[in-house]
Structure formats: structure tokens, C-alpha cells
C-alpha atoms as a printed R data frame, in Angstrom:
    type eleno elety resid chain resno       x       y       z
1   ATOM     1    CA   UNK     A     1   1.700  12.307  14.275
2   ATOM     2    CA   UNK     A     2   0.557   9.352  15.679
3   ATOM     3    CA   UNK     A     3  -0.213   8.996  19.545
4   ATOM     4    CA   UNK     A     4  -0.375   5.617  21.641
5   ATOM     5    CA   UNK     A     5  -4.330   4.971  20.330
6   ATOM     6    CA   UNK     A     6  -3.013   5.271  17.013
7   ATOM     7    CA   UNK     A     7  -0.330   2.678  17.435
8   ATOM     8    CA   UNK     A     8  -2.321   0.513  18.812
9   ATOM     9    CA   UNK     A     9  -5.007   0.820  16.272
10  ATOM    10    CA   UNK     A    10  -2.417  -0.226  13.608
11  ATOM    11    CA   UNK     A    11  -0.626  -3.227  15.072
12  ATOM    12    CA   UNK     A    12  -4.111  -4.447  15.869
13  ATOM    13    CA   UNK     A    13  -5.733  -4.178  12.378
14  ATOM    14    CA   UNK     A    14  -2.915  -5.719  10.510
15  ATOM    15    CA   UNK     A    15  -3.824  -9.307  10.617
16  ATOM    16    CA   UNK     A    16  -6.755  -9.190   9.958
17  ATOM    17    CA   UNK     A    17 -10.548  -6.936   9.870
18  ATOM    18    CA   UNK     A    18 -13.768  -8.530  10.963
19  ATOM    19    CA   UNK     A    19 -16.073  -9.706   8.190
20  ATOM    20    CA   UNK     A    20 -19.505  -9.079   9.036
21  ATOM    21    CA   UNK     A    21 -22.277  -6.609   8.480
22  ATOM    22    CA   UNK     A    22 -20.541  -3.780  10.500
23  ATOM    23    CA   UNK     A    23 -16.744  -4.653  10.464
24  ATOM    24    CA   UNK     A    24 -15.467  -0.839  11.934
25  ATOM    25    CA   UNK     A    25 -18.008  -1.833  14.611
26  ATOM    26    CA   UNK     A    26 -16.377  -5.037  15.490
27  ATOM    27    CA   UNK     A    27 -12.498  -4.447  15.333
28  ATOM    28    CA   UNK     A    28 -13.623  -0.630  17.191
29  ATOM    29    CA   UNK     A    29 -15.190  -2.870  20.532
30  ATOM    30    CA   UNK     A    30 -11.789  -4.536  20.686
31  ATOM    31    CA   UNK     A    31  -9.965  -1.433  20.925
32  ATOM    32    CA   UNK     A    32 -12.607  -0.139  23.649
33  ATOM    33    CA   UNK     A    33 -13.496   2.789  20.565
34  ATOM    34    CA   UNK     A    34 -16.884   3.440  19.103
35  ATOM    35    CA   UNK     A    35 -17.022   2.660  15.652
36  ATOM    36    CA   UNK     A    36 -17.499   6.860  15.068
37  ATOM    37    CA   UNK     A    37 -14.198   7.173  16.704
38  ATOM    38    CA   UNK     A    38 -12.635   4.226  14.489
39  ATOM    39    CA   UNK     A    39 -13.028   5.567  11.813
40  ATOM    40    CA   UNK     A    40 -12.295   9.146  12.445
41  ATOM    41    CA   UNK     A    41  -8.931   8.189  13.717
42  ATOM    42    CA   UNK     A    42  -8.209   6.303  10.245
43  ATOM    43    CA   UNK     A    43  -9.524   8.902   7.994
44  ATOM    44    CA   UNK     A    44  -7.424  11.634   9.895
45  ATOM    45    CA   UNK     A    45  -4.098   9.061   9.821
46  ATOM    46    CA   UNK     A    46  -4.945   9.254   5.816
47  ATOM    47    CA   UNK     A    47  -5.725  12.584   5.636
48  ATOM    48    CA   UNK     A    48  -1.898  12.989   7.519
49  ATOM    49    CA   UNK     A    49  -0.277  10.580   4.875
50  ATOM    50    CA   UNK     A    50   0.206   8.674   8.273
51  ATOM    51    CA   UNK     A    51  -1.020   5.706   6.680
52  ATOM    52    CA   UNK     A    52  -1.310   6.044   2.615
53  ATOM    53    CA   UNK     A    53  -3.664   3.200   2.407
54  ATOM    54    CA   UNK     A    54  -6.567   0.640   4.199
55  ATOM    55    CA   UNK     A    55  -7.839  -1.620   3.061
56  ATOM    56    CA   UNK     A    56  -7.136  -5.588   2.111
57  ATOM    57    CA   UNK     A    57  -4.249  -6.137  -0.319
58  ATOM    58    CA   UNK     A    58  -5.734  -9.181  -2.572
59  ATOM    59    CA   UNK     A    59  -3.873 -11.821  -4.506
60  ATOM    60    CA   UNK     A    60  -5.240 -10.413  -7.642
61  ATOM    61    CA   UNK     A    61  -3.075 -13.609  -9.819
62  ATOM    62    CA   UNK     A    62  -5.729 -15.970  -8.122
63  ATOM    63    CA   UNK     A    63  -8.533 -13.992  -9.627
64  ATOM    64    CA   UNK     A    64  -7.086 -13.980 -12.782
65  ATOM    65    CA   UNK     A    65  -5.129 -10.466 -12.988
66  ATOM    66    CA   UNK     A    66  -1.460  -9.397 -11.925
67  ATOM    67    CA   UNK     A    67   0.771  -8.765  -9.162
68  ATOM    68    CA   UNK     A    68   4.030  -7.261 -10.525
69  ATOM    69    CA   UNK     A    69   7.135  -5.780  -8.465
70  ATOM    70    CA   UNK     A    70   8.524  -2.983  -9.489
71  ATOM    71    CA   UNK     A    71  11.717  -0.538  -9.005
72  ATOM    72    CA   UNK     A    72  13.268   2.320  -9.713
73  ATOM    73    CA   UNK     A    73  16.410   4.317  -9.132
74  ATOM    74    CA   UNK     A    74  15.137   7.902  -8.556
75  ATOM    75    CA   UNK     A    75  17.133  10.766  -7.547
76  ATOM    76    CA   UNK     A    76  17.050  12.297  -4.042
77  ATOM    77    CA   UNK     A    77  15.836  16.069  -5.806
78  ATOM    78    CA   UNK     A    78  13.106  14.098  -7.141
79  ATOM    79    CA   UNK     A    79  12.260  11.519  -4.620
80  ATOM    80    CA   UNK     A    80   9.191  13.276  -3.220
81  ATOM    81    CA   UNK     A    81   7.528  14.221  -6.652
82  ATOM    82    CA   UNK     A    82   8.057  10.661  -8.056
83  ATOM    83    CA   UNK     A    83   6.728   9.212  -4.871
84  ATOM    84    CA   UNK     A    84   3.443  11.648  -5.546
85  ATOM    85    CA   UNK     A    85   3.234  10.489  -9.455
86  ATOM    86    CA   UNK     A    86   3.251   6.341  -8.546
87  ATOM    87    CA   UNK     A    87   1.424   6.800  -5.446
88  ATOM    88    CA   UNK     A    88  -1.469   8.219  -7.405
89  ATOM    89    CA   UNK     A    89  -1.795   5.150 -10.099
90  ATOM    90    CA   UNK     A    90  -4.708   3.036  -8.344
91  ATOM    91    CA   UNK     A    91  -2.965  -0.278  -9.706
92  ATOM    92    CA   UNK     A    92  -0.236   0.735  -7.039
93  ATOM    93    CA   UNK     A    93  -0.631  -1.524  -3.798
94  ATOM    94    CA   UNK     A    94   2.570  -0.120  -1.905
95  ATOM    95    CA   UNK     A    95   5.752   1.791  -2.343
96  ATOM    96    CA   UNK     A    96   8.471   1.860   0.187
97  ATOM    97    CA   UNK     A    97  11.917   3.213   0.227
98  ATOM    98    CA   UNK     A    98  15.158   1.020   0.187
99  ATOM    99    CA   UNK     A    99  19.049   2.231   0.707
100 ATOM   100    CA   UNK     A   100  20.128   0.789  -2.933
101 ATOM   101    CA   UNK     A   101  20.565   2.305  -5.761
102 ATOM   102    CA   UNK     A   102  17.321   1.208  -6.398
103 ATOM   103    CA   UNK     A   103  15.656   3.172  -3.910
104 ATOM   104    CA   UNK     A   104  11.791   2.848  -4.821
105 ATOM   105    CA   UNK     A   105  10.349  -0.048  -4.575
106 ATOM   106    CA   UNK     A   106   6.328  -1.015  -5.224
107 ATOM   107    CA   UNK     A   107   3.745  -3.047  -6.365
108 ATOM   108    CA   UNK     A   108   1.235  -3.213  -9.343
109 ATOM   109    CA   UNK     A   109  -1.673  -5.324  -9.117
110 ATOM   110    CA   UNK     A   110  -4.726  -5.225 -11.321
111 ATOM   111    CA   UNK     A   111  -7.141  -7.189 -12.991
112 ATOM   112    CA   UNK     A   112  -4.797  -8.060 -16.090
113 ATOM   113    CA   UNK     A   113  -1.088  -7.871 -16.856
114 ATOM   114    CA   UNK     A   114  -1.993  -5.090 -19.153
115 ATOM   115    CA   UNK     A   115  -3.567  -2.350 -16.812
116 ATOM   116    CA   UNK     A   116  -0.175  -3.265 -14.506
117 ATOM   117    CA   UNK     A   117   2.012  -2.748 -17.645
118 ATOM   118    CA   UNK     A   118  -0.094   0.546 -18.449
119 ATOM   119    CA   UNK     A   119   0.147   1.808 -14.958
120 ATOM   120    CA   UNK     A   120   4.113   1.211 -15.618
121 ATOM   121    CA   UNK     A   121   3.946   3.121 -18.726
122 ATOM   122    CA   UNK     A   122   2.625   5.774 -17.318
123 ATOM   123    CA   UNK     A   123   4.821   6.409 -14.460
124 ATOM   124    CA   UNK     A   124   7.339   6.262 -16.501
125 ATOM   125    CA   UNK     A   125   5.831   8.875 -18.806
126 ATOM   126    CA   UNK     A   126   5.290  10.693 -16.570
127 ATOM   127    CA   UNK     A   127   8.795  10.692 -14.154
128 ATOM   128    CA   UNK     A   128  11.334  10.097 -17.127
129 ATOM   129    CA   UNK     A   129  12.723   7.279 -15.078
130 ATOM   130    CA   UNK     A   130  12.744   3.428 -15.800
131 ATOM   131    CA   UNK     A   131  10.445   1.312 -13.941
132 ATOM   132    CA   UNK     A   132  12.338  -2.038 -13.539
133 ATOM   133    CA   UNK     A   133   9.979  -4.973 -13.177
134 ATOM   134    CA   UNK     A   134  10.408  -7.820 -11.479
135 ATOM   135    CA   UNK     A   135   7.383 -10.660 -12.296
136 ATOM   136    CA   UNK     A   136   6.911 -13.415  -9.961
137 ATOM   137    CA   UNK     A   137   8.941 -16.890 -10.476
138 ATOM   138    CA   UNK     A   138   7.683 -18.319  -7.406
139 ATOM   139    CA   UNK     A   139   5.323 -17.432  -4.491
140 ATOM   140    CA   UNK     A   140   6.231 -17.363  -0.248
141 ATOM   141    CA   UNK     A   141   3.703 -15.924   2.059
142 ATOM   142    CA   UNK     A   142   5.277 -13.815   3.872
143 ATOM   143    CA   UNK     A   143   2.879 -12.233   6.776
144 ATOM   144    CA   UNK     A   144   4.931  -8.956   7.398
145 ATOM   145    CA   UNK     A   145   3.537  -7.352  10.356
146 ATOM   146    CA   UNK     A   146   5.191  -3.631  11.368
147 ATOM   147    CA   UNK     A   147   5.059  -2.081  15.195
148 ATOM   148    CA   UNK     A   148   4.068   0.951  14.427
């Protein structure tokens, strides 16, 4: 699980990562880490499904491809081996659980509507569930921060 140095390497890399020739470098001086130990501590938080991703989430609409949201209503028997099957589609930015009856909840993003749509496809192929989508009317910016 995740210990104090964890937590504070997650609230502190969420708004933002140093651009620069050695970014781990940078944002690990700030924490008082060496860039080694940076790193290290993110790959293991992977490796532990602590964190399932890093790395920038990009308005892919703005460079010409699609952000989609998505849900479905998946059983609780099933909940862990659907989460496995959409998790493992690269075009899927996130996936969080919600207490509705539709209880999965994510985001496909690619470089055109159709590799989204594909990814959908697929999941659903693959689960035998319905992935509901929900395309974007309008934008907000939102900047959803989490204490870990």
C-alpha cells in the first residue's frame, strides 16, 4: 500500500510535471528524492495497481482525434474481469467506479473517432455488456485534484 512518501508523491505530481531535459529529476528535488528513487517508487505504485496510470492525459479533440465518455452497467460477479478487459484497451484514459446502476464509468481518447468507437467495439465483444457513450456537447475544465 501506499506510505506517507507515496502520498505525498501523488498530490504533488498532479498539477503538473516539469518540462525539461530531465523532468523525474526536477519534480524528484522537490520531494527531497533522487530521481532513482522517483521513479522506483512510481514503477512499484504501478506494478501494485496503486496507481493504473502516469502520464499526461491530452485533449486529443484539439489535435484532431476523440475524447468520448463512456458507461456501463456491469454486474458485481463480473466487475473485476470487465475492469481487466477495458483497462487493457490503450484508447482507455480512466475508469472509475460509481454507485448507479451504471457503475463503470471511463474514457476513450484516440487519434480519431474511429479507433475510440473500435476500442468500444471491442470491449463490448469482448464483456457481452453495452458500452453506453456519452460524446461531448460542451466542454468545462474541470482541474480534479484527489488527496491521496
Amino acid at each position: 500500500m501506499m506510505d506517507e512518501l507515496d502520498r505525498s508523491i501523488v498530490n504533488a505530481l498532479q498539477g503538473g510535471f516539469p518540462i525539461c531535459e530531465r523532468p523525474f529529476e526536477a519534480a524528484a528535488r522537490t520531494l527531497g528524492l533522487s530521481e532513482d528513487e522517483l521513479i522506483q517508487r512510481i514503477e512499484r505504485m504501478l506494478a501494485d495497481r496503486v496507481l493504473t496510470r502516469f502520464g499526461p492525459l491530452y485533449n486529443a479533440d484539439r489535435m484532431g482525434g476523440a475524447n468520448v465518455l463512456a458507461a456501463m452497467c456491469v454486474p458485481e460477479t463480473e466487475y473485476d474481469r470487465v475492469t481487466d478487459i477495458v483497462n487493457a484497451q490503450p484508447e482507455i484514459a480512466h475508469n472509475y467506479r460509481r454507485e448507479h446502476t451504471l457503475n463503470m464509468w471511463f474514457v476513450g481518447a484516440a487519434e480519431s473517432p474511429e479507433k475510440v468507437e473500435a476500442a468500444f467495439r471491442h470491449i463490448e465483444a469482448q464483456t457481452g455488456l453495452a458500452v453506453y457513450r456519452f460524446p461531448k456537447e460542451r466542454e468545462f475544465f474541470v482541474e480534479l485534484k484527489l488527496t491521496a
